[in-house]
PAFILUM-936181 format. One record per atom (N, C-alpha, C, CB): residue in one letter; x, y negated, z. Coordinates in steps of 0.1 Angstrom, whole numbers, plus 5000, padded with zeros to 4 digits. Glycine has a CB too. Example, Ala and Ser with C-alpha at 12.3 -4.5 7.8 and 13.67 -1.06 7.14 Angstrom:
<nuros>
A513250575078;A512350455078;A513250335078;A511350455090;S512850225071;S513750115071;S512950005079;S514150065057;
</nuros>
This chain:
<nuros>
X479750704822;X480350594829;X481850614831;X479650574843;X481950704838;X483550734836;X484450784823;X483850854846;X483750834816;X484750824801;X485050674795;X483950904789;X483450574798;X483750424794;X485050374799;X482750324799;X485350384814;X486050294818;X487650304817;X485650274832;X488050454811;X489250494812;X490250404809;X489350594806;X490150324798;X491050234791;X491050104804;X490350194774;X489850084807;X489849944812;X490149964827;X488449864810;X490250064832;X491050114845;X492450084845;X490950264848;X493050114830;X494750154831;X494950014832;X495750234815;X494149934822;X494449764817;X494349724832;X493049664804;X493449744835;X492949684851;X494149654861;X491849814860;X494249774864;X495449824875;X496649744870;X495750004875;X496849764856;X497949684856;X498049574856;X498649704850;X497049454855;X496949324859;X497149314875;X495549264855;X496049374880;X495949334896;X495949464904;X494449264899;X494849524911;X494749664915;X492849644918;X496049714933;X492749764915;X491149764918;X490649854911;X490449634916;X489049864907;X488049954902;X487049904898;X487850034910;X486149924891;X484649904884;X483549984890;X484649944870;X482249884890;X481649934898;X480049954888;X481749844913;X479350074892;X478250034885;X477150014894;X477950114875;X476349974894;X475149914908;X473849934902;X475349724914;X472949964911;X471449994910;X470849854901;X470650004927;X469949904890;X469349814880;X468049754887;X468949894866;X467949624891;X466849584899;X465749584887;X467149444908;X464249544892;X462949534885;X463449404873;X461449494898;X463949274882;X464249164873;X465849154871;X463549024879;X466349194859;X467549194857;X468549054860;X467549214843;X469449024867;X469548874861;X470748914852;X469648734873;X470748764846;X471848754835;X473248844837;X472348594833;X474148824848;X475348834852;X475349004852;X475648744868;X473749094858;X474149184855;X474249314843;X474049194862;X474249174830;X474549214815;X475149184808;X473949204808;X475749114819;X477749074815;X476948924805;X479249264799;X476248834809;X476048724801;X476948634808;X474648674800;X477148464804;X477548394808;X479148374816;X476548404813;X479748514802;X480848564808;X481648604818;X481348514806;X480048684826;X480348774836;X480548914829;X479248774847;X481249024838;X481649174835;X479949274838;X483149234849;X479349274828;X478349354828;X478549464840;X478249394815;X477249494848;X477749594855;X477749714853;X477349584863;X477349804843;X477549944837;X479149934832;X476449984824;X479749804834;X481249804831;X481949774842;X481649714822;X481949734854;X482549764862;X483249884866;X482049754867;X484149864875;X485049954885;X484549964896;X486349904889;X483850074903;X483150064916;X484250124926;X481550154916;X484650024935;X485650104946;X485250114962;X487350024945;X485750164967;X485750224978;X486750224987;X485550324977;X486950175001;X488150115011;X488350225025;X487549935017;X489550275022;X489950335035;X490750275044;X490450435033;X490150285060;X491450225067;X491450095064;X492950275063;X491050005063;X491149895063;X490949775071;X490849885057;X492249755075;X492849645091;X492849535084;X494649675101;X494249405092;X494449315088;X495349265073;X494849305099;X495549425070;X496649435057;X495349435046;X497949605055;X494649515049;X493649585039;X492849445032;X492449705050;X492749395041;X491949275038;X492449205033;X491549215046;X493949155030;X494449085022;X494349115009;X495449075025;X494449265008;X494249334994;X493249314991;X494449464992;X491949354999;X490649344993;X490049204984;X489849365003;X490649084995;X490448984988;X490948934975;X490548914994;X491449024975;X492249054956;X491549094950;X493449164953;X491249214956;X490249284948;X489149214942;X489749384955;X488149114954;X486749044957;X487048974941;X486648934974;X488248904943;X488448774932;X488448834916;X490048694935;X488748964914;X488349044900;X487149064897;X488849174899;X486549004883;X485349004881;X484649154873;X485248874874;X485849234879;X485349404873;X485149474880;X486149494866;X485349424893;X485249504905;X483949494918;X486549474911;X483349644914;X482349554927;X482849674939;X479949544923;X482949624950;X483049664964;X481949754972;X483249544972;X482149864974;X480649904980;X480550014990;X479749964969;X481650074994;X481850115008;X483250145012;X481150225011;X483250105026;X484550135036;X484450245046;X484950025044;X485650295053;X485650405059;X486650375068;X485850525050;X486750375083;X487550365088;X487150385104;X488050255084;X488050405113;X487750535125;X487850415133;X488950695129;X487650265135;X487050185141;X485750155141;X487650105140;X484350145146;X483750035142;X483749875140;X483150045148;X484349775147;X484849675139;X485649595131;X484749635142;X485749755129;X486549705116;X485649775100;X488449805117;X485349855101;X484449885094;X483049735090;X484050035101;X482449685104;X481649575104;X482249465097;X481349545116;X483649425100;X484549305094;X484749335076;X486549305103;X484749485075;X484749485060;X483349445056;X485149625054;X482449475056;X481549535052;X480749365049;X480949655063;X480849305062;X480549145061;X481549075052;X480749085076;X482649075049;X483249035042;X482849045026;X484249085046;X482649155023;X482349215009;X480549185006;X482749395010;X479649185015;X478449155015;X478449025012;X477649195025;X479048925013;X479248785015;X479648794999;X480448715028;X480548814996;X481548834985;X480048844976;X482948994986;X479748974974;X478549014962;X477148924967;X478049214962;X476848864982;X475348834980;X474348914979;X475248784972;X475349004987;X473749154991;X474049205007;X473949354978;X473749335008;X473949365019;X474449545014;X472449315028;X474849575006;X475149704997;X476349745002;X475349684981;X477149705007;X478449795012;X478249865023;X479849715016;X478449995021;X478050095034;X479150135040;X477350235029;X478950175050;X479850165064;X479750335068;X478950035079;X481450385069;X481450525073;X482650525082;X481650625061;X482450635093;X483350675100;X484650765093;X482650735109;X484250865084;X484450965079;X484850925060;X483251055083;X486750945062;X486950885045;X486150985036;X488850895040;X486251145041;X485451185034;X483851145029;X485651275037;X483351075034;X482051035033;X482450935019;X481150965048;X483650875017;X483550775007;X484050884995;X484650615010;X485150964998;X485550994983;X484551124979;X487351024981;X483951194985;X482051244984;X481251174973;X481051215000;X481551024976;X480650954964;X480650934947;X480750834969;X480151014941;X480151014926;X480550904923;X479051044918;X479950784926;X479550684921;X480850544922;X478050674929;X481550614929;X482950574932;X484050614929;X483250584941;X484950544914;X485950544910;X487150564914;X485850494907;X487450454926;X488850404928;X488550354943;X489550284916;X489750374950;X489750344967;X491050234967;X490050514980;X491250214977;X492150074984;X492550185000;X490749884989;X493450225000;X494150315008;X495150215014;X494950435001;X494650175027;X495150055037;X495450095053;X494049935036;X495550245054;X495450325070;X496950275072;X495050535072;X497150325086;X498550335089;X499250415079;X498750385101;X500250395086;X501750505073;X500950635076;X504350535081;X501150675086;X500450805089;X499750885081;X499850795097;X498650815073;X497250835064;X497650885053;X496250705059;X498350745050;X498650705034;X499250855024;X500150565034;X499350975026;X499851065019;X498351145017;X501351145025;X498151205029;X497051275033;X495751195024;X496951275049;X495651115027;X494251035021;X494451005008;X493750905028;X495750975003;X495850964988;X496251094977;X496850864986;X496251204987;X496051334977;X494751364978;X496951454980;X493851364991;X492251404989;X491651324978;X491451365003;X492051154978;X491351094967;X491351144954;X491650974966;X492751194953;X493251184938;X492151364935;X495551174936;X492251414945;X491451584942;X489951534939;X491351704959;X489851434943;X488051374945;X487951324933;X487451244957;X489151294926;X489151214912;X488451064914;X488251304899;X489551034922;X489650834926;X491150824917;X489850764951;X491150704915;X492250624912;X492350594923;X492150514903;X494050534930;X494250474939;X495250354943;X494450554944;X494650244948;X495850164952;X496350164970;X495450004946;X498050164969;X497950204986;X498750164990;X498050334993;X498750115002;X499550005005;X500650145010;X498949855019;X501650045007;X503350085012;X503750135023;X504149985013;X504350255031;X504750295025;X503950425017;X505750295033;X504550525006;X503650584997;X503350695009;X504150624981;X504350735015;X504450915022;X505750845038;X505751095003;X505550915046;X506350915055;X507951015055;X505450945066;X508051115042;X508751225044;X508951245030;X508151335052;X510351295027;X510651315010;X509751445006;X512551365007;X509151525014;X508451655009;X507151555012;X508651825019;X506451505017;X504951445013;X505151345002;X504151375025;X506351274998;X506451204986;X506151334971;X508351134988;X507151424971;X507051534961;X505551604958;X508151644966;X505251614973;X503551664978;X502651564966;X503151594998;X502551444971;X501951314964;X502351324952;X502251174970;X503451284945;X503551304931;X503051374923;X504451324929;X503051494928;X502951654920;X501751634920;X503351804926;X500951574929;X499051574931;X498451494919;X498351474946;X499351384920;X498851254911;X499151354896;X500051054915;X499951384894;X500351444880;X499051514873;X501651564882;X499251634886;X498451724881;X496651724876;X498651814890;X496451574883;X495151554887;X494751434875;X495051514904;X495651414872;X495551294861;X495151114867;X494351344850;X495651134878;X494951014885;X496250894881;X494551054905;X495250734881;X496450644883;X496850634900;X495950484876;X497850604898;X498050524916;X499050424912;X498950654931;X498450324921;X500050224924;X500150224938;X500050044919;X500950164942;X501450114953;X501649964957;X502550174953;X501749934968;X501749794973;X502849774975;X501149754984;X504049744965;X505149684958;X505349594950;X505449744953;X505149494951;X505049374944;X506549274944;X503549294952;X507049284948;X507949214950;X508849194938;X508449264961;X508549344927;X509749304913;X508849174903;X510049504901;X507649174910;X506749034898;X506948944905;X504949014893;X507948884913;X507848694920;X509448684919;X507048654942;X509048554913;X510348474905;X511548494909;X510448354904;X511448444920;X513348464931;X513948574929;X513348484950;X513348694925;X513848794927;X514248874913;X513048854936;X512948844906;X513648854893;X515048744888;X512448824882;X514548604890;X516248584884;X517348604892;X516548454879;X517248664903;X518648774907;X518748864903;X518848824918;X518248934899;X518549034891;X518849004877;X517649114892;X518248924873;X519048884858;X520148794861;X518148784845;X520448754877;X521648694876;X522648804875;X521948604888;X522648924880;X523049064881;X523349124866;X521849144888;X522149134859;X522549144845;X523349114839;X522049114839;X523248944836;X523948884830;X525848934829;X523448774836;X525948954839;X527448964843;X527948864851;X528348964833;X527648704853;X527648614854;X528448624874;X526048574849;X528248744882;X528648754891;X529648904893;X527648714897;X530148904878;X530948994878;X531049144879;X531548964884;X531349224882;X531049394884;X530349404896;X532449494886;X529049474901;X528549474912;X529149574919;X527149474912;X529549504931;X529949654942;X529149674956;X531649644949;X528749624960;X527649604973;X526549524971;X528249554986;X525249614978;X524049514977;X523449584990;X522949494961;X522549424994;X522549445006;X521049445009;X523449345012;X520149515019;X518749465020;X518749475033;X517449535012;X517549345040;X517049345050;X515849435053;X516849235050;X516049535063;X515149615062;X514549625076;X515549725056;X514549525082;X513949505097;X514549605106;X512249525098;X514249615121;X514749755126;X514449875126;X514949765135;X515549925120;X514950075117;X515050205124;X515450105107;X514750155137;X514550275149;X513050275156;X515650245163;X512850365160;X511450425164;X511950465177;X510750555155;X511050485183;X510450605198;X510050635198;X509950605208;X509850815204;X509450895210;X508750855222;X510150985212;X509050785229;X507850725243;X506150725238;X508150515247;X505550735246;X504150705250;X503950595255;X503650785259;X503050495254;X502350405260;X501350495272;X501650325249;X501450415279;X500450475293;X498950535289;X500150345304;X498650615296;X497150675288;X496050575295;X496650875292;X495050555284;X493950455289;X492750535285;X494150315282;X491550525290;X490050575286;X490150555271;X488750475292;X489650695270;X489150665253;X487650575248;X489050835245;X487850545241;X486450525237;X485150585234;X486550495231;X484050525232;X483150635226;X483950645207;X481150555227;X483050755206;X483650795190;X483050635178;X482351005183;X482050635183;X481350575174;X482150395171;X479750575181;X483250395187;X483550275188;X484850305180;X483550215202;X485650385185;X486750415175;X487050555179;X488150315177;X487150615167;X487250805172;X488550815171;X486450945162;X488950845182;X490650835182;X491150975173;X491350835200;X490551105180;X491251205168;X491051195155;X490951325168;X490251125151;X490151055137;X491251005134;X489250965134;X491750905144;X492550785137;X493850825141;X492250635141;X494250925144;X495451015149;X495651095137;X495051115162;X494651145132;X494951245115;X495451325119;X495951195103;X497051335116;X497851425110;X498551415120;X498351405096;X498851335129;X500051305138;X499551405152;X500151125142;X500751445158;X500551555169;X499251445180;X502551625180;X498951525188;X497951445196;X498751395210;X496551545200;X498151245211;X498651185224;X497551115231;X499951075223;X497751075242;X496450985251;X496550865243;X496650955271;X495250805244;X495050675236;X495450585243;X493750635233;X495750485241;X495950335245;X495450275232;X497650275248;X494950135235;X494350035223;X495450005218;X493449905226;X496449955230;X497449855214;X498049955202;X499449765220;X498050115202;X498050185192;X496850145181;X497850315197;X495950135187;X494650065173;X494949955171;X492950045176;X495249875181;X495549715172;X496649675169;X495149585178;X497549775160;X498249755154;X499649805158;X498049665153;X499749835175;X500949885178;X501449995181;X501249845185;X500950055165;X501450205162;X502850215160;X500850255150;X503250105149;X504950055144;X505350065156;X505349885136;X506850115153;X508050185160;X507650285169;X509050095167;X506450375168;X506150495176;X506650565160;X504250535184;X507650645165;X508350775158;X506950845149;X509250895171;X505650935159;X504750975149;X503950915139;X504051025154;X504050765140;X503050675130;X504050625124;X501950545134;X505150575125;X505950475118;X507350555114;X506250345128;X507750495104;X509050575098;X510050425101;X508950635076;X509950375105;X510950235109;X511450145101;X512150275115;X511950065100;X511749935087;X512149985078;X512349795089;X513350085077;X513850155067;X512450165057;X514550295073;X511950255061;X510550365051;X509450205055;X509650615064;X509350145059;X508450045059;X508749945051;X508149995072;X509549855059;X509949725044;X510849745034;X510549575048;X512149885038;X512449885028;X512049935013;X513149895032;X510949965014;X510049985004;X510649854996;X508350005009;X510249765000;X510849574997;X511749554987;X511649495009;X512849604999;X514149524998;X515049624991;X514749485011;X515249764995;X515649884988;X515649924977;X515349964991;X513849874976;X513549874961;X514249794954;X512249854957;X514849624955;X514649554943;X516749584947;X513549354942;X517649644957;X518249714954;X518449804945;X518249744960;X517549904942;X517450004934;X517749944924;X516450084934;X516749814917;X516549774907;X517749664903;X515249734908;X518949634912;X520149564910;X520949604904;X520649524917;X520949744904;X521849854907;X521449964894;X521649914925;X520149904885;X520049974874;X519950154884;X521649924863;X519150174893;X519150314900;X518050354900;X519750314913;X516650364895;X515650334895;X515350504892;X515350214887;X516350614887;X516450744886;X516550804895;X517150784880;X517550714902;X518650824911;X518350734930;X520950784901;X519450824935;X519650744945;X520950714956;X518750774951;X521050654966;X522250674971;X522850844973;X522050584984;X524350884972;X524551014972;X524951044989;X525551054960;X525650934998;X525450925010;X525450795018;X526250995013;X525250885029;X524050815041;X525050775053;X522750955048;X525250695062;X525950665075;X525550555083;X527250645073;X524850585092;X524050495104;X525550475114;X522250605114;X525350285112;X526250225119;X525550175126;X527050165114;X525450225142;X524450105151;X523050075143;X525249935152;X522449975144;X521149925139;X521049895122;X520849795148;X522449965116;X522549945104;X523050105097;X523549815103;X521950105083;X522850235077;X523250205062;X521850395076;X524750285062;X525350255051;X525350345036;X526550255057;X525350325030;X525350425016;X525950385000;X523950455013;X525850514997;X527250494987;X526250544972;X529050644993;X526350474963;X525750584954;X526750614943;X524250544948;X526450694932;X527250794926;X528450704919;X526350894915;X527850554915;X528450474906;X529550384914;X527350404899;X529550434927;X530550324938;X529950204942;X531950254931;X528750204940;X528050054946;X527250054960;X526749984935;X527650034969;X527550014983;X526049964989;X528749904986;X525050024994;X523949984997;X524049945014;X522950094993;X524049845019;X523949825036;X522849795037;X524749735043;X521649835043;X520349835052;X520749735065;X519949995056;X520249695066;X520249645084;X518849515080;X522549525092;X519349485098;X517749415107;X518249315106;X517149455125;X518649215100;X518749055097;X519049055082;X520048975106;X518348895080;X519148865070;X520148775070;X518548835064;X521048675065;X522048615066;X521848475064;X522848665058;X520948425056;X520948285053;X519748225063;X520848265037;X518948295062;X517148245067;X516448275059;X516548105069;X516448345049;X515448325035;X514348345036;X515748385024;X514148445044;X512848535050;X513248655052;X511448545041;X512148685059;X512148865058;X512548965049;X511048925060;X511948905039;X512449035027;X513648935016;X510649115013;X514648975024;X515848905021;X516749035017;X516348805032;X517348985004;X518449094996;X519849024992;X517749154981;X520649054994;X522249004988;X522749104978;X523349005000;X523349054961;X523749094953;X524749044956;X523349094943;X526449164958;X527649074956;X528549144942;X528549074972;X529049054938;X529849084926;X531949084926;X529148964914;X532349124921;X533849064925;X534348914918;X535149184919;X532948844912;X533048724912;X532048624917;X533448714902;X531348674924;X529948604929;X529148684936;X529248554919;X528048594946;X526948704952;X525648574947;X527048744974;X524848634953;X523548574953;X522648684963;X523048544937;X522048554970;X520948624984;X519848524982;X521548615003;X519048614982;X517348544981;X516248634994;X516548584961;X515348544994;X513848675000;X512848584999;X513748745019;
</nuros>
């Protein structure tokens, strides 16, 4: 099974993100699972597996659901209803009741029978859980950001190398239109020699504070040292689980390492820097400044200028700019 799919993993991933699944042969076959009727046979599937998976995760998954190579068949995550919200979701999706429900990620990447995961935890996870996968020999897709720290970035790389695994990331932003033709407005020359580019990278400060300590839960309901990982230990509060981990200093790296994953990136990519990177750094107030080797000026900050949206970028030239998001 896994020597079949090697080719159609790489192809896979690079259309969409996901995995092939292969599933128990019932007494009465039906058509679809022998790939008739121009369905994906199921000994050809991508069978994947979901960690962490909140309100983000789900957006992805339903990405996933809509690929007809992919069948869905267990999640892992240190809530119970969130684990239940997947699980219903994906049982609906196939028309069975087959997606199994774990507290413990290791219980998903344990499973032979599982290719490729959907790595959707907080920032926190995302390094830690995407080098266990890649040791377990999963493919991985993971939402953004990849690592919280330039040494768990190097950490992660060197894993994926050595291990032969694919990974992508939840970076999408260089495939939608606006942004590509700024950057070929960039190319072109059309706005003259580039000297500054600019990205919106939301605010990029954190806290050290605590939220007040509240009862923990039972484990079963959400096991908080689970869902703490790697991060030093603090008293629980819920709005940490529902979502208001961002701008605590131990979960969050601050919009910088969060959106500018975004905006930095399609920087990088204005700027022809896709090697390299800025050579210095200078935090002005709620904004940081940087220089890279070639004299082109990177400014980060928490607004954008026109309205464009959130992931808003400015190319300026010494004969023209252009700002999109």
């Amino acid at each position: 099974m896994r020597q079949s799919i090697v080719i159609n993993r790489r192809r896979f991933i690079g259309a969409t993100v996901g995995a092939l699944s292969a599933v128990a042969v019932p007494s009465l076959i039906p058509g679809k699972a022998l790939g008739l009727n121009g369905t994906v046979a199921a000994s050809e599937r991508i069978v994947m597996g979901g960690l962490g998976i909140g309100p983000r995760g789900r957006t992805d998954l339903n990405a996933f659901l809509k690929n007809p190579e992919v069948q869905f068949v267990a999640v892992a995550d240190a809530q119970a209803a969130r684990r239940q919200a997947v699980k219903e979701m994906v049982d609906k999706h196939h028309q069975n009741n087959d997606c199994q429900t774990y507290r413990n990620m290791f219980d998903v990447l344990l499973r032979d029978d599982i290719d490729a995961v959907l790595i959707a935890t907080g920032d926190r996870w995302h390094t830690m859980a995407s080098i266990c996968a890649a040791k377990a020999g999963k493919d991985i897709y993971c939402e953004k950001p990849c690592s919280m720290t330039i040494a768990e970035s190097r950490a992660l790389a060197e894993t994926i190398r050595r291990y032969g695994r694919v990974y992508q990331a939840g970076t999408q932003r260089r495939n939608i239109g606006n942004f590509i033709f700024a950057i070929n407005l960039v190319y072109s020359g059309k706005l003259g020699k580039l000297h500054t580019v600019h990205a919106n990278t939301l605010d990029p400060r954190t806290t050290h504070d605590w939220l007040p300590a509240e009862p923990e839960p039972p484990k079963e309901e959400c096991d908080w040292d689970l869902w703490l990982g790697p991060c030093p230990w603090r008293p629980f509060n819920q709005r940490y689980v529902n979502g208001g981990w961002r701008g605590h200093f131990d979960f969050h790296g601050g919009g910088i390492l969060e959106w500018g994953s975004h905006t930095v990136d399609l920087c990088q990519w204005a700027n022809k820097a896709d090697n390299t990177a800025p050579i210095e750094f200078e935090p002005q107030g709620n904004q940081v400044h940087a220089v890279y080797a070639n004299g082109v000026k990177l400014i980060m900050r928490d607004t954008g200028w026109l309205g464009l949206g959130t992931c808003s970028v400015r190319f300026e030239g010494d004969e023209g700019w252009i700002e999109t998001g």
